[in-house]
DRENTI-837914 format. One line per 4 residues: number of its first residue (from 1); for each residue x, y, z of C-alpha. Coordinates in nm, 2 decimals, always signed. Layout:
<recs>
NUM	X:Y:Z ~ ...;
</recs>
This chain:
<recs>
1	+0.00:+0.00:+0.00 ~ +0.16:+0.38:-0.08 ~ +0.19:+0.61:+0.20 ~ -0.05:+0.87:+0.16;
5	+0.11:+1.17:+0.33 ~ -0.07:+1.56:+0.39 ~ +0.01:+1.81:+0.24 ~ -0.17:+2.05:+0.47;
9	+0.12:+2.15:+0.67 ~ +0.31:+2.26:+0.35 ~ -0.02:+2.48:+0.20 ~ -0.21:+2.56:+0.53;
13	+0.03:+2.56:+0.81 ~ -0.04:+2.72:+1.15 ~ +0.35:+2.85:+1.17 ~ +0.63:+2.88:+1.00;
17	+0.98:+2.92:+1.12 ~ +1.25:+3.02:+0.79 ~ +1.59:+2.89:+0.86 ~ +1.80:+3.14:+0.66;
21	+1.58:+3.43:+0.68 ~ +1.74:+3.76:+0.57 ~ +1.66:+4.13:+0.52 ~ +1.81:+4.12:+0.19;
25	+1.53:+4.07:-0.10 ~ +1.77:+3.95:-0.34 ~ +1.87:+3.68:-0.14 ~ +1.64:+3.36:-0.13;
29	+1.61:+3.35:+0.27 ~ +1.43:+3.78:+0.24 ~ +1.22:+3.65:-0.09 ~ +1.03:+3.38:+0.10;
33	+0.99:+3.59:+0.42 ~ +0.85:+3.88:+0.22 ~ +0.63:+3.62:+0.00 ~ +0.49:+3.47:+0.36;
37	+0.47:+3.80:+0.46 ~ +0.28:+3.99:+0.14 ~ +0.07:+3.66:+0.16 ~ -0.11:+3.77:+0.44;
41	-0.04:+3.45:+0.62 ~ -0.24:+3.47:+0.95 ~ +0.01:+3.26:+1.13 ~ +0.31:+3.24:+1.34;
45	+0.63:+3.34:+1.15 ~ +0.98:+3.30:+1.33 ~ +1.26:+3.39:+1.20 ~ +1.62:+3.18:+1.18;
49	+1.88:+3.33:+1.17 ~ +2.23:+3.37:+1.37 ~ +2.31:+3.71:+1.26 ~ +1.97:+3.93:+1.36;
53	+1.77:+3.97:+1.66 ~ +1.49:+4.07:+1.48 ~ +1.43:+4.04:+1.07 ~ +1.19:+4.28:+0.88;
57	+1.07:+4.37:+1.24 ~ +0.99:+4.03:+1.33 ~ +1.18:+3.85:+1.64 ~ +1.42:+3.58:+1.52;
61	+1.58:+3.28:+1.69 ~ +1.92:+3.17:+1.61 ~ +1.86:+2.81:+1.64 ~ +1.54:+2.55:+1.55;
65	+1.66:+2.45:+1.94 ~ +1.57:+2.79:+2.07 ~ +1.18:+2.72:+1.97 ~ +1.03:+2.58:+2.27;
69	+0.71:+2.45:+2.08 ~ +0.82:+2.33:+1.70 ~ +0.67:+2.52:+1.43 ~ +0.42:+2.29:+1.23;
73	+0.63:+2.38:+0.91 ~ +0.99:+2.44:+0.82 ~ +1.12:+2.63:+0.57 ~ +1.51:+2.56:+0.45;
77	+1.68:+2.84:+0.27 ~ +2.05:+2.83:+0.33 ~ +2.35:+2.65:+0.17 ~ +2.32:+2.30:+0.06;
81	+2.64:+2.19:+0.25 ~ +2.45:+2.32:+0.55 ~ +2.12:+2.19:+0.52 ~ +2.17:+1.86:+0.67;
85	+2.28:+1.99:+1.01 ~ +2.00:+2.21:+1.01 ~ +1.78:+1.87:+0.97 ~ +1.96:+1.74:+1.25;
89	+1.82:+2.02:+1.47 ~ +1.48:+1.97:+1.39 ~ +1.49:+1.63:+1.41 ~ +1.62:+1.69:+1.77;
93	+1.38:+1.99:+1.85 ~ +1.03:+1.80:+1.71 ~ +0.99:+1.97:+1.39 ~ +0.82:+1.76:+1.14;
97	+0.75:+1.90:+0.85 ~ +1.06:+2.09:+0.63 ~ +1.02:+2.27:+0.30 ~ +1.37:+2.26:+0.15;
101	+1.40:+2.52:-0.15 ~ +1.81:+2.46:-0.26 ~ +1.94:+2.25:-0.47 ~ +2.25:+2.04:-0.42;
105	+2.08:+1.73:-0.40 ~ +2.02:+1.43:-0.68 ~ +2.07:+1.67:-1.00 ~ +2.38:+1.80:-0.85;
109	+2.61:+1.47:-0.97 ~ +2.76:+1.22:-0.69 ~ +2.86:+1.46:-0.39 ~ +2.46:+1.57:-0.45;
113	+2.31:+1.23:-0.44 ~ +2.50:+1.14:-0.15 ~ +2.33:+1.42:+0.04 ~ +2.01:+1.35:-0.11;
117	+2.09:+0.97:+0.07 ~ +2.12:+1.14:+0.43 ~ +1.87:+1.37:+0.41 ~ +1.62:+1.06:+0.30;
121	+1.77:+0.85:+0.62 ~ +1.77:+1.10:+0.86 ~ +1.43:+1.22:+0.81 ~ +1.26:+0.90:+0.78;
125	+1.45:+0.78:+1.11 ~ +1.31:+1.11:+1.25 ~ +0.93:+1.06:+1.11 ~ +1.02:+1.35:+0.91;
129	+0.81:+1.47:+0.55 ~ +1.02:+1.63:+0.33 ~ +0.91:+1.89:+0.04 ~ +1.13:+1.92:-0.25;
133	+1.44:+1.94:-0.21 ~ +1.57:+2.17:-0.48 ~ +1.21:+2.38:-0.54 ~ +1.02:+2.72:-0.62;
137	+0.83:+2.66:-0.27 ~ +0.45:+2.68:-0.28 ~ +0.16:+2.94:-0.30 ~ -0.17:+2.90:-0.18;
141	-0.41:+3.14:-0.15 ~ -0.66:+2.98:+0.05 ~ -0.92:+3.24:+0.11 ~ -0.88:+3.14:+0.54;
145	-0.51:+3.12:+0.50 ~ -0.32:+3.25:+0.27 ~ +0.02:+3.11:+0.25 ~ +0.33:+3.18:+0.04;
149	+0.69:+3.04:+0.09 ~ +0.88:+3.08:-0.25 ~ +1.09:+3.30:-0.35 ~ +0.96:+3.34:-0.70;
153	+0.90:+3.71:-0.81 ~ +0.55:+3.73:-0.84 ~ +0.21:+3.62:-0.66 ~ -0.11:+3.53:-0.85;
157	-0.41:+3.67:-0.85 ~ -0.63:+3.43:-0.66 ~ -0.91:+3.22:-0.79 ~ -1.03:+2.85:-0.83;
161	-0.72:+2.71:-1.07 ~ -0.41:+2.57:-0.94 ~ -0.07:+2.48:-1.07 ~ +0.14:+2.16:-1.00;
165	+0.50:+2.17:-1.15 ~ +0.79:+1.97:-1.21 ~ +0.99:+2.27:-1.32 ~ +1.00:+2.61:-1.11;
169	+1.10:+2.83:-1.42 ~ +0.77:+2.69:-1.58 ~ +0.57:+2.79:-1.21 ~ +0.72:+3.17:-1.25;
173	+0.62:+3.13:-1.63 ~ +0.26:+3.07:-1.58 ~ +0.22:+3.31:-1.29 ~ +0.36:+3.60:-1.49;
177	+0.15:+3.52:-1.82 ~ -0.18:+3.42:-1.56 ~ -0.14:+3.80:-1.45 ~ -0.10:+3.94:-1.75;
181	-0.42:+3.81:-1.87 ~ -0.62:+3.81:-1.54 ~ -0.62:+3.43:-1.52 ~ -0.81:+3.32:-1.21;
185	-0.44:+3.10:-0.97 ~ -0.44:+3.09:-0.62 ~ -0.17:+2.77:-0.59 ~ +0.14:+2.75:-0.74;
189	+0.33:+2.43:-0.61 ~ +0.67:+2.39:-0.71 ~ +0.76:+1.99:-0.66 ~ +1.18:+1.99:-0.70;
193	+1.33:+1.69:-0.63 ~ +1.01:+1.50:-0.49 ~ +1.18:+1.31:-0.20 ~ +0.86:+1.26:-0.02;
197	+0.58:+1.49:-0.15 ~ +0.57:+1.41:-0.54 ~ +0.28:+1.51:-0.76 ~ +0.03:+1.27:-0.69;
201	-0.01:+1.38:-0.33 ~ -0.07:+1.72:-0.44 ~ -0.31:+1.63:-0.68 ~ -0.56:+1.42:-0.41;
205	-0.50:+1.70:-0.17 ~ -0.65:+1.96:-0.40 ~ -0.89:+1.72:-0.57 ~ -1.07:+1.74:-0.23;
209	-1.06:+2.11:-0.20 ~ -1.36:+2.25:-0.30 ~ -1.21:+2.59:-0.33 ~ -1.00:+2.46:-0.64;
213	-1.19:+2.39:-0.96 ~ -0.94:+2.29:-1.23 ~ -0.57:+2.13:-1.16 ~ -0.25:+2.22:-1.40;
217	-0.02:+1.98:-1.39 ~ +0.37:+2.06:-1.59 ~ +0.51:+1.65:-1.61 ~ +0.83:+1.51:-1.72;
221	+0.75:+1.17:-1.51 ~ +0.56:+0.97:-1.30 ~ +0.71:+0.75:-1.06 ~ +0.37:+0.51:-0.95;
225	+0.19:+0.45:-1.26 ~ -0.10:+0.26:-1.11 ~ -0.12:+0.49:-0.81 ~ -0.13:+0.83:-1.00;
229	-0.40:+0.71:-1.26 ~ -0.60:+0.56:-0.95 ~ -0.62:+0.86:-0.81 ~ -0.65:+1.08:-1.12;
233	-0.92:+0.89:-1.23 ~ -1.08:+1.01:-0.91 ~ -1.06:+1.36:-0.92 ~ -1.13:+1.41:-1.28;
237	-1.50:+1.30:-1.22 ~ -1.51:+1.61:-1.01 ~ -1.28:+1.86:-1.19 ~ -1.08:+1.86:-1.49;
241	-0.69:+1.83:-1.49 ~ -0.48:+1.96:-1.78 ~ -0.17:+1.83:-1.83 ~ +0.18:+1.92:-2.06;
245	+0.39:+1.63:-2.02 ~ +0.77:+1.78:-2.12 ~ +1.02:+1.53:-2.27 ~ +0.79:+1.31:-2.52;
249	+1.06:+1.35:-2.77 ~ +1.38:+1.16:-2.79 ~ +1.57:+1.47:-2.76 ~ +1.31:+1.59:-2.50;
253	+1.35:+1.27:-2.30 ~ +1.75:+1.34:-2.29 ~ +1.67:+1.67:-2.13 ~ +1.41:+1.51:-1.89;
257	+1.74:+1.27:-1.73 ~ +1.92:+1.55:-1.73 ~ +1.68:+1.79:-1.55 ~ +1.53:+1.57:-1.28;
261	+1.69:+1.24:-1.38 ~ +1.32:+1.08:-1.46 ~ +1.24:+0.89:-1.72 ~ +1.02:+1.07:-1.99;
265	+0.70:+0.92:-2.17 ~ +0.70:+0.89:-2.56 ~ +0.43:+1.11:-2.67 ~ +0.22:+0.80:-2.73;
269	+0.22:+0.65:-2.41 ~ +0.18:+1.02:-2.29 ~ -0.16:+0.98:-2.52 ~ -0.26:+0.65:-2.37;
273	-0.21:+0.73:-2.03 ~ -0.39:+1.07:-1.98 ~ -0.68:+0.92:-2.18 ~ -0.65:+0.64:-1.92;
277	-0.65:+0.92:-1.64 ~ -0.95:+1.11:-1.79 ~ -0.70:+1.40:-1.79 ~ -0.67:+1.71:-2.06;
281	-0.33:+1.65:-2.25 ~ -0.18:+1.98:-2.40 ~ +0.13:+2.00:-2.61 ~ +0.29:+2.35:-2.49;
285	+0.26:+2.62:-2.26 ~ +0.02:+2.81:-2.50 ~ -0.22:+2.57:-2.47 ~ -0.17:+2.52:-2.06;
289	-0.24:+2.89:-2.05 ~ -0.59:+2.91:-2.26 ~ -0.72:+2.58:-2.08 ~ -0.66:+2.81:-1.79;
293	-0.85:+3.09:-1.92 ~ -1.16:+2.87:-2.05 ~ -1.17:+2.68:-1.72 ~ -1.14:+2.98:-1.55;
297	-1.47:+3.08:-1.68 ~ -1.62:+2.76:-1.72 ~ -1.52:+2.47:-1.50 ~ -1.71:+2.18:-1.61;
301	-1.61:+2.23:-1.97 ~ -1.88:+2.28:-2.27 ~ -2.01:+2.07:-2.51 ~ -1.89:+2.07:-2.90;
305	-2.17:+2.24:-3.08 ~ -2.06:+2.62:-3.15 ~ -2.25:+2.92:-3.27 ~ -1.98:+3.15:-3.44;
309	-2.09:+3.48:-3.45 ~ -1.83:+3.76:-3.68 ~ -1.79:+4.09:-3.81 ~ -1.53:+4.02:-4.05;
313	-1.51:+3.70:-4.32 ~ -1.14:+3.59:-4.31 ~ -1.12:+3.55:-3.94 ~ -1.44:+3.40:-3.96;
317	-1.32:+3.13:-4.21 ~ -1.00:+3.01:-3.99 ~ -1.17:+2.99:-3.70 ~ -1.44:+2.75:-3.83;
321	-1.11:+2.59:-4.00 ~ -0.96:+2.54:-3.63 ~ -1.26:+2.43:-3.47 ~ -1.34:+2.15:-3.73;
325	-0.99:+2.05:-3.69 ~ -1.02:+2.06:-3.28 ~ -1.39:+1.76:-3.38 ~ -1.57:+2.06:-3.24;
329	-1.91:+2.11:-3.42 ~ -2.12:+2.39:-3.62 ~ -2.44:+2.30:-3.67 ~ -2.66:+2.45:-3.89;
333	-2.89:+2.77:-3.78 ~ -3.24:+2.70:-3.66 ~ -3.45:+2.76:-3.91 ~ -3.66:+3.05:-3.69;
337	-3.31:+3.19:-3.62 ~ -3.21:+3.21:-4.01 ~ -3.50:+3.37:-4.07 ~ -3.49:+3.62:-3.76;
341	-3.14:+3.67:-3.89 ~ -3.21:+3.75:-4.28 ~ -3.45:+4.02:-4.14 ~ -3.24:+4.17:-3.89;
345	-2.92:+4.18:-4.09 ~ -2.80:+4.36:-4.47 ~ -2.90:+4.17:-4.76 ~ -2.50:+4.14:-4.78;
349	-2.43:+3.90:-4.43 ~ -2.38:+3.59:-4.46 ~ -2.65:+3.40:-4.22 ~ -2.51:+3.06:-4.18;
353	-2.25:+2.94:-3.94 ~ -2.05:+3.13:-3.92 ~ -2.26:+3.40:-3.90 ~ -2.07:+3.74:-4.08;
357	-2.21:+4.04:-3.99 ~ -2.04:+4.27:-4.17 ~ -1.77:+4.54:-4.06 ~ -1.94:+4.81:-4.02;
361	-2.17:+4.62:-3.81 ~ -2.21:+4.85:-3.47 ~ -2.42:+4.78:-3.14 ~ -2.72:+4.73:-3.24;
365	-2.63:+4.44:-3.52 ~ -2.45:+4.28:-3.23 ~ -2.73:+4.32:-2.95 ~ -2.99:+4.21:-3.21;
369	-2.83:+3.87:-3.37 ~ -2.75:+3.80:-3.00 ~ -3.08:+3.80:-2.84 ~ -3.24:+3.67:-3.12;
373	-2.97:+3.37:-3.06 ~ -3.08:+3.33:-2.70 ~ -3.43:+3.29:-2.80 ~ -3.38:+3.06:-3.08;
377	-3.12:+2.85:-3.01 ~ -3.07:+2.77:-2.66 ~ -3.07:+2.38:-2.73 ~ -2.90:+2.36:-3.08;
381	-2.56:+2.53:-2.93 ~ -2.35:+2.45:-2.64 ~ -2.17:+2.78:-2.66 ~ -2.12:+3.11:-2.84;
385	-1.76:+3.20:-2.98 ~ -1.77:+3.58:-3.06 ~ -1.50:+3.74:-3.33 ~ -1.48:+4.13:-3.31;
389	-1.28:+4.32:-3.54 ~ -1.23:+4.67:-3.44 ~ -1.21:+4.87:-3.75 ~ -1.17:+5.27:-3.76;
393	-1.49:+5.38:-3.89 ~ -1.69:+5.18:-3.53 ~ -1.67:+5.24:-3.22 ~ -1.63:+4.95:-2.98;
397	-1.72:+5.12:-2.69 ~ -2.11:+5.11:-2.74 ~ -2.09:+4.72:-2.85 ~ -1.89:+4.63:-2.52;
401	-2.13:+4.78:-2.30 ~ -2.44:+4.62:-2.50 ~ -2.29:+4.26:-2.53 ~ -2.18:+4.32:-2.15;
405	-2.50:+4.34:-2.04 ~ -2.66:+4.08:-2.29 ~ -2.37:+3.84:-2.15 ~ -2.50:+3.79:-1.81;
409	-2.87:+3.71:-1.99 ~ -2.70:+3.40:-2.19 ~ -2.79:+3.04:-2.08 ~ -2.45:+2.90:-2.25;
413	-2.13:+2.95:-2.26 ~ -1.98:+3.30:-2.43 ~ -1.63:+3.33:-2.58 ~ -1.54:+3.68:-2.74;
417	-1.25:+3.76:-2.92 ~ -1.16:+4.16:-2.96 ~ -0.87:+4.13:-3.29 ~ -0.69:+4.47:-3.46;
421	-0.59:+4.80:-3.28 ~ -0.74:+4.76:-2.95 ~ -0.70:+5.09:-2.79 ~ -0.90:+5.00:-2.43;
425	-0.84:+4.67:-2.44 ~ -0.79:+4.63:-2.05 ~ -1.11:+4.87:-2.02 ~ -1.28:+4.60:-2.29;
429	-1.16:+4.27:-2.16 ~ -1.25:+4.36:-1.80 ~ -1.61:+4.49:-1.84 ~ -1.69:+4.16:-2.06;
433	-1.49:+3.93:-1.82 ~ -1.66:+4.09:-1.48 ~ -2.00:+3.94:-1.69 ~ -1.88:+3.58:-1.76;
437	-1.76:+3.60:-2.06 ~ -1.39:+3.47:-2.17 ~ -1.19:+3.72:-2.34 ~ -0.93:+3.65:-2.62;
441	-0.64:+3.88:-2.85 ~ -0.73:+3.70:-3.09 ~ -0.99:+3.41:-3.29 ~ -0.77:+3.12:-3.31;
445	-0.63:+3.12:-2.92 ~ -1.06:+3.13:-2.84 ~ -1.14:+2.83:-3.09 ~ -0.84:+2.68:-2.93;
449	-0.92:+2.72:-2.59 ~ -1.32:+2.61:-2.63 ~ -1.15:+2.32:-2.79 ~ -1.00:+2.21:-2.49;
453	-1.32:+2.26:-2.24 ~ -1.52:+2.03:-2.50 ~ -1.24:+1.78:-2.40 ~ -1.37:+1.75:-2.05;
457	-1.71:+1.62:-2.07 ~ -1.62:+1.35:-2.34 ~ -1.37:+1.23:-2.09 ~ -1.55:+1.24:-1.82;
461	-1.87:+1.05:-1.99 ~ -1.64:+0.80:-2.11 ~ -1.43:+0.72:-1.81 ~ -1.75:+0.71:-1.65;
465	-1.83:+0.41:-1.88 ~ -1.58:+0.22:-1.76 ~ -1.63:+0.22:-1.41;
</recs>
């Protein structure tokens, strides 16, 4: 049987107690006390350190020994050649959880694997759990207790999507793009060197959290095969996992060894084994980043028959190219909608789908082919995909604010893409975002992105087969 271990006192702790704390931002010991800090963590936070009696105005300890009641978690930020005495004290002091963020260890050739070897043996003869070694840290906005030990640069912004990573370069990636485009991440987990804690653990912990409604996951291996799909196939029933598995190239799988020293799927079995673990397989970072964004709006996914609404031809024409090629599907209009349509629209439009109204099309062409949509169309389509040109001679101002408001009317899903000089954009994106609706640069990253959600309920109506 696998030992299950918690992850609680890693993402919710009660205290914290940084062993190589410092004042200095640019080293890693002030990054993570400033991150626990700007967190808002609600807990204890002591201090290490032999040089300061008190650290960013905090009292500090110079020893794990000094504490008389052990902190619940541990966080290790000074030199590798150090770290192992500093396990020794907290073995002897009670401490029983340690976050170790430096490398040193198994990547770091035969002097590293021979530490790697007595930090596994001391800890285990100590009933100690172990994150990392060699990690980002972790962030977890929880919205009871917030908590953030890494020293990357940035937080996110908060929200029901979280991040599990083999790589911490890909973590500060995805928090930096998620910000940018106002992508809803509250956990960022940063797995290293996986002595104890490895994916899978995080994965079950946050499949239970009902605060978190989709699950990243940036793979290069997994050590239990049967374990991890057991327990995948149990938390995709309830939310969908997305998953870019690096290395499933020959060349890839060379730089998997020589990154965490795992051994790297071929991108077949990578195929076969997410479809066995009802989870979302993307192929790059892009495509990590708009299942984020769709999920973000829409958690449980959509289903494949799209109404594709346009204001301009050509954009209109490789979209419905990309989401035939994506088995998505555009069924043909209603015949009360066509006709709705041919009256409400030039003689010039094109009413099929893809609908094309026109360039020059201006508020009240949007407003009226949208409600007459709602009206006639609510069971043929599972969502609405939205491409708006902005050309000179129209303003886009007065079309936000009507398709804003007609957003939070629809009974299905609503994707807009704003494409050519968008002078508001921010102004744009967030007025249509704060009413549901997902918000693209351009018509190909939306098709893309709705391509994914319809993923999740064919997965999960087909794993549920099985059972």
């Amino acid at each position: 049987m696998v030992q299950k271990r918690d992850c609680r006192p890693f993402l919710q702790p009660k205290s914290v107690a940084v062993v190589g704390a410092s004042e200095r931002l640019s080293s890693s010991g002030g990054a993570v006390l400033r991150n626990i800090i700007s967190s808002k963590f609600p807990g204890d936070v002591i201090p290490v350190t032999p040089k300061n009696e008190k650290v960013l105005g905090i009292t500090s300890v110079k020893s794990l020994l000094e504490l008389s009641t052990p902190a619940e978690l541990v966080v290790i930020v000074v030199r590798p050649d150090l770290i192992l005495d500093i396990v020794d004290e907290a073995a002897i002091s009670g401490h029983k959880n340690l976050m170790i963020l430096p490398g040193g260890f198994s990547e770091a050739g035969p002097v590293g694997q021979v530490r790697e070897s007595e930090l596994l043996r001391k800890t285990d003869a100590a009933g100690i759990t172990v994150f990392g070694p060699n990690s980002a840290g972790c962030i977890h906005l929880n919205k009871h207790s917030p908590f953030a030990a890494t020293f990357l640069r940035d937080l996110p912004l908060g929200g029901g999507i979280a991040l599990i990573s083999q790589s911490g370069a890909i973590s500060e990636e995805i928090i930096a793009t998620g910000n940018k485009n106002s992508l809803p991440i509250s956990t960022v987990i940063s797995v290293g060197n996986a002595v104890h804690l490895e994916v899978i653990d995080y994965l079950e912990f946050l499949g239970e959290q009902d605060t978190c409604s989709c699950i990243l996951l940036y793979m290069e291996s997994v050590n239990n095969i049967k374990n991890f799909e057991r327990v995948a196939r149990k938390i995709t029933k309830k939310k969908p996992v997305v998953a870019l598995i690096g290395g499933r190239t020959m060349e890839g799988g060379h730089a998997v060894r020589n990154h965490t020293g795992g051994l790297a799927m071929t991108d077949s079995e990578a195929v076969s084994f997410m479809q066995k673990c009802g989870i979302i397989r993307v192929k790059s970072l892009r495509q990590l980043m708009l299942a984020a964004k769709g999920f973000g709006f829409f958690p449980q996914g959509i289903g494949n028959r799209i109404l594709l609404f346009s204001n301009s031809g050509g954009p209109g024409v490789i979209t419905t190219d990309h989401l035939i090629d994506n088995n998505l599907k555009m069924p043909p209009l209603p015949k009360e909608y066509s006709r709705d349509l041919k009256n409400l629209l030039p003689p010039e439009a094109a009413v099929s789908n893809p609908i094309d109204m026109l360039a020059d099309a201006r508020e009240d062409r949007f407003e009226a082919a949208f409600l007459s949509a709602l009206k006639h169309c609510k069971n043929e389509y599972d969502a609405i995909l939205m491409i708006h040109v902005v050309p000179f001679m129209v303003d886009a101002n007065p079309v936000i604010n009507v398709m804003s408001s007609l957003a939070k009317k629809a009974s299905f899903p609503v994707f807009h893409s704003m494409m050519g000089t968008l002078e508001n954009k921010i102004e744009w994106f967030t007025k249509m975002e704060n009413s549901g609706v997902a918000m693209f640069e351009n018509s190909e990253d939306m098709a893309e992105s709705a391509s994914i959600l319809a993923q999740y309920p064919l997965l999960k109506s087909s794993k549920e087969k099985t059972f």
